[in-house]
MARSE-406904 format. One record per residue (C-alpha): residue number from 1; residue in one letter; x, y, z. Coordinates in steps of 0.25 Angstrom, whole numbers, padded with zeros to 4 digits. Layout:
<nodes>
@n=NUM | res=A | xx=X | yy=Y | zz=Z .
...
</nodes>
This chain:
<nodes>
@n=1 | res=X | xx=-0087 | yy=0007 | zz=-0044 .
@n=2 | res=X | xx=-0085 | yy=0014 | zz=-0056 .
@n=3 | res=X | xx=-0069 | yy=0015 | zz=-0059 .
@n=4 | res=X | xx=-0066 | yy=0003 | zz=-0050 .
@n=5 | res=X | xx=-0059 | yy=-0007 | zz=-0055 .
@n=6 | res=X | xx=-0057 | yy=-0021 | zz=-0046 .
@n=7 | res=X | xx=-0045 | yy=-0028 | zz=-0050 .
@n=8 | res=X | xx=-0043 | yy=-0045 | zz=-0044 .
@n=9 | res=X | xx=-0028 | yy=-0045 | zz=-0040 .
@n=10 | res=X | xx=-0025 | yy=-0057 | zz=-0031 .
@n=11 | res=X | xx=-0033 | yy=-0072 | zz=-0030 .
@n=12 | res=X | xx=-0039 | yy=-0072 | zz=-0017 .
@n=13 | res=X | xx=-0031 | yy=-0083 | zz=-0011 .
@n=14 | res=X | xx=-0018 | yy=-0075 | zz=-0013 .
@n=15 | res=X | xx=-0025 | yy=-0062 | zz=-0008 .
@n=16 | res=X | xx=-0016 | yy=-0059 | zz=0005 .
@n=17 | res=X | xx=-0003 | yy=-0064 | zz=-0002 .
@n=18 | res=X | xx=-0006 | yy=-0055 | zz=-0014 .
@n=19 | res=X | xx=-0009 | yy=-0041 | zz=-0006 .
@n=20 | res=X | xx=0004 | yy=-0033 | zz=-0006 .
@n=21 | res=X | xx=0006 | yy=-0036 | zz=-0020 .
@n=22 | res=X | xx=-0008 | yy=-0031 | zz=-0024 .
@n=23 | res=X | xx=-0008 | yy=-0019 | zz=-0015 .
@n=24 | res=X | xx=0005 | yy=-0015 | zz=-0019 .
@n=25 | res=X | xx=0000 | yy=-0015 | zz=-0034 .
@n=26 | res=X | xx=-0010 | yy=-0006 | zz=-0030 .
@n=27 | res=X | xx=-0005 | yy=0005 | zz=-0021 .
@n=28 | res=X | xx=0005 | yy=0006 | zz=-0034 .
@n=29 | res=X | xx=-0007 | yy=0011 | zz=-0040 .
@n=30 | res=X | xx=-0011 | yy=0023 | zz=-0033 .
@n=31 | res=X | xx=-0027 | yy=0020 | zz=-0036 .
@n=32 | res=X | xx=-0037 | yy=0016 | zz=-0025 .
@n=33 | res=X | xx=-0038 | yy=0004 | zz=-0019 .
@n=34 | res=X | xx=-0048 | yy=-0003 | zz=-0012 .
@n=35 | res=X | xx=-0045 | yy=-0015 | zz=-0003 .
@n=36 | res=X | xx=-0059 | yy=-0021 | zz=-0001 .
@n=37 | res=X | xx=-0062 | yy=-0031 | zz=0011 .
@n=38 | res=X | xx=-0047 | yy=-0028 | zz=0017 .
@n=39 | res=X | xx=-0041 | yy=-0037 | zz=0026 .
@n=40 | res=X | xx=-0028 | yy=-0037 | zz=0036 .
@n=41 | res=X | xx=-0023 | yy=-0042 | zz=0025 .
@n=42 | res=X | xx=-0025 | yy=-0030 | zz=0015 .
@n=43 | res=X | xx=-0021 | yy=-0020 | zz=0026 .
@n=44 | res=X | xx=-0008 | yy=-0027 | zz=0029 .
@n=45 | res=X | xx=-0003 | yy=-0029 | zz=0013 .
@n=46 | res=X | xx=-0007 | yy=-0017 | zz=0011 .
@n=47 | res=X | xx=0001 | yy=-0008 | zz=0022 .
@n=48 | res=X | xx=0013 | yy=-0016 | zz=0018 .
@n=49 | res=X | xx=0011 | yy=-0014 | zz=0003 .
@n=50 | res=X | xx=0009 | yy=0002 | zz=0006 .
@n=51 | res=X | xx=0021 | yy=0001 | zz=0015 .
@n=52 | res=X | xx=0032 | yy=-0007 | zz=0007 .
@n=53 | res=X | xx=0027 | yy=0001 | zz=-0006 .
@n=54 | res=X | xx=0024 | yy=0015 | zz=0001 .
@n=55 | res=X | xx=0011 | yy=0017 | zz=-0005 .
@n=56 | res=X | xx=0001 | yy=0025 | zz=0002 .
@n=57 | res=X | xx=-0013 | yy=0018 | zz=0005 .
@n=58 | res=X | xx=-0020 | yy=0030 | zz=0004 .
@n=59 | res=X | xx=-0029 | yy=0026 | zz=-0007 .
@n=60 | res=X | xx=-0033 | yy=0011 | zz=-0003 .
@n=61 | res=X | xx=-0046 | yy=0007 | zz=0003 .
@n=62 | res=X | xx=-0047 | yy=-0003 | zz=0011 .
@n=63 | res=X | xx=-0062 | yy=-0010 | zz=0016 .
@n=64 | res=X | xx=-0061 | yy=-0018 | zz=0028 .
@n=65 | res=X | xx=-0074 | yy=-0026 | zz=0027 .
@n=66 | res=X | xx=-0072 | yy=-0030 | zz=0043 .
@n=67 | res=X | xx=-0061 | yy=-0030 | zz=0054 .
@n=68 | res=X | xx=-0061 | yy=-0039 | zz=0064 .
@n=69 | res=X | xx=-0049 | yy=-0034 | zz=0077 .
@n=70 | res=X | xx=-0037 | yy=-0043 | zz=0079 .
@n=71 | res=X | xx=-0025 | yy=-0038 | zz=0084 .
@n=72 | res=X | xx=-0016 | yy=-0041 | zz=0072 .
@n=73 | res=X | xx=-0025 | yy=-0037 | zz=0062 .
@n=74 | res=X | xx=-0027 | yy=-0023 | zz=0071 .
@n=75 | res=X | xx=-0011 | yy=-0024 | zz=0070 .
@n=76 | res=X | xx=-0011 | yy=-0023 | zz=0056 .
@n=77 | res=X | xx=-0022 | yy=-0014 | zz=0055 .
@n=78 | res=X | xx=-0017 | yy=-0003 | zz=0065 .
@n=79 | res=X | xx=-0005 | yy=-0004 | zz=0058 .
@n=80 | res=X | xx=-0009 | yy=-0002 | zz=0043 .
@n=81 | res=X | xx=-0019 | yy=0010 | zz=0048 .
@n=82 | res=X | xx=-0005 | yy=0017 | zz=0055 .
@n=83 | res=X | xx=0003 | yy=0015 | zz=0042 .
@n=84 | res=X | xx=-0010 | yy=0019 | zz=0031 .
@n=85 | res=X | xx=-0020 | yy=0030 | zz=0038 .
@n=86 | res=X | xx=-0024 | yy=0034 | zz=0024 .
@n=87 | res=X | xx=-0029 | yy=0021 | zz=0020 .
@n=88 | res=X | xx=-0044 | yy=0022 | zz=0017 .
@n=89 | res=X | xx=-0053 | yy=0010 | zz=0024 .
@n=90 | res=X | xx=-0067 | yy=0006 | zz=0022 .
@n=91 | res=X | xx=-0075 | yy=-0002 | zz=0033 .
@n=92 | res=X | xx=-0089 | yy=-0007 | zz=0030 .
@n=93 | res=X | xx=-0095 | yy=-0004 | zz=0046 .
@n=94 | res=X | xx=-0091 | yy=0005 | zz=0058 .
@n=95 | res=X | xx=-0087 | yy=-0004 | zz=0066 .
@n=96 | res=X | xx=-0076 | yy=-0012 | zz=0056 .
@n=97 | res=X | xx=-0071 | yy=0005 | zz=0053 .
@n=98 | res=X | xx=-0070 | yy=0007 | zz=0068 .
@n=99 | res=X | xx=-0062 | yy=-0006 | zz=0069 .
@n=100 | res=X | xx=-0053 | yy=-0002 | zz=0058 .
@n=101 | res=X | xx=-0053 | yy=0012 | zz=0065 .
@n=102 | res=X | xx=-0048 | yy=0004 | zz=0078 .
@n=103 | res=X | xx=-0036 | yy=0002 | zz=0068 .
@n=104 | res=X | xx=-0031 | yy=0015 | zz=0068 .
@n=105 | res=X | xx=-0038 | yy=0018 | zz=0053 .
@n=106 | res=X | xx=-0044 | yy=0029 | zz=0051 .
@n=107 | res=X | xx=-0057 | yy=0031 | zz=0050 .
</nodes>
């Protein structure tokens, strides 16, 4: 993508330890972000980030590759969409978007 610039932050082993320190760094920034192949674990550093640092998500993309229902991670998931309904998130078929739609995400 022309402008786009992909920057390696983290070793993969230290990935979930590393998150709120990452995502902090970058809702500093202002710029858009794009949190490819998110996990629970990318929702759940990223609502405590936003919410200890009161930064807004409003320009962060997330692209949930597939979500399978359990009820802790529906827990988290419910909760993150209550606390960031401006948050922008991509899903790659209906039904993964109506899953996350189930959520209380908007669609």
């Amino acid at each position: 993508m022309k402008g786009a610039e992909i920057v390696g932050r983290f070793p993969r082993q230290l990935r979930k330890l590393m998150l709120p320190w990452v995502y902090f760094g970058l809702l500093r920034t202002h710029e858009r972000i794009l949190i490819s192949t998110a996990t629970t674990a990318d929702f759940w550093a990223l609502g405590l980030v936003a919410r200890l640092a009161r930064r807004s998500t409003r320009h962060v993309t997330l692209f949930v590759h597939w979500y399978r229902h359990k009820p802790r991670k529906d827990r988290v998931m419910s909760a993150f969409a209550r606390e960031h309904p401006d948050i922008t998130l991509l899903a790659p078929t209906p039904k993964c978007a109506d899953t996350l739609r189930s959520c209380g995400f908007r669609s």
